[in-house]
N, C-alpha and C positions, 0 to 999 in steps of 0.2 A: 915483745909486745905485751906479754903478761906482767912484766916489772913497771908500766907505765899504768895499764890498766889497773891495776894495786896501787899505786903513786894517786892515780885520780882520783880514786873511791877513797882511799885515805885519807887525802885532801880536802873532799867533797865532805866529808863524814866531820871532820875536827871545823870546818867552816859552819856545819850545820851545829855543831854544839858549841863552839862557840855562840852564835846567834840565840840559840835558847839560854845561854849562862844570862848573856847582858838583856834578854827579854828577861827573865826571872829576876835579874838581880835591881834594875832599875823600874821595876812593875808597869810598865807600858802599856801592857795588855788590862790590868787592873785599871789605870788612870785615865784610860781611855772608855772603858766601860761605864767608869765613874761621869765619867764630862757626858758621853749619851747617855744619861739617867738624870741629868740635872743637879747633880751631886757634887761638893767638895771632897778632894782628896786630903787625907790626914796623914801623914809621912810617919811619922811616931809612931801610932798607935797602927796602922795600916789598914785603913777601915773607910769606908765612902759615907759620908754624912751628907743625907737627905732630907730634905725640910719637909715634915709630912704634911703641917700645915699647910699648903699650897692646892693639896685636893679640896673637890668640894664633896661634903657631908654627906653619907649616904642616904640615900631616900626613906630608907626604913630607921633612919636617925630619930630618936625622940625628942631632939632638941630642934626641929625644923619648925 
């Protein structure tokens, strides 16, 4: 019984990091964060580019 239950948690443990290598190696968590922000992802450089221009001007703006 204890040679299975070491088998499964072994098992369990190299399936769990696996999952975190291919989440970190292919930035998912990043790309996603990116796209709900409104944002381009940049592969290169690894960076989310946001178009600030898009807001409007704050009220205390002197250019209003």
């Amino acid at each position: 019984m204890r040679d299975r239950t070491a088998a499964l948690l072994l098992g369990l443990l190299a399936t769990l990091a696996f999952v975190v290598f291919v989440l970190w190696d292919t930035d998912a968590v990043l790309k996603a964060k990116c796209r709900h922000a409104g944002g381009t992802w940049q592969a290169g450089a690894r960076i989310c580019a946001i178009n600030a221009a898009r807001y409007p001007a704050s009220p205390a703006s002197p250019h209003r």
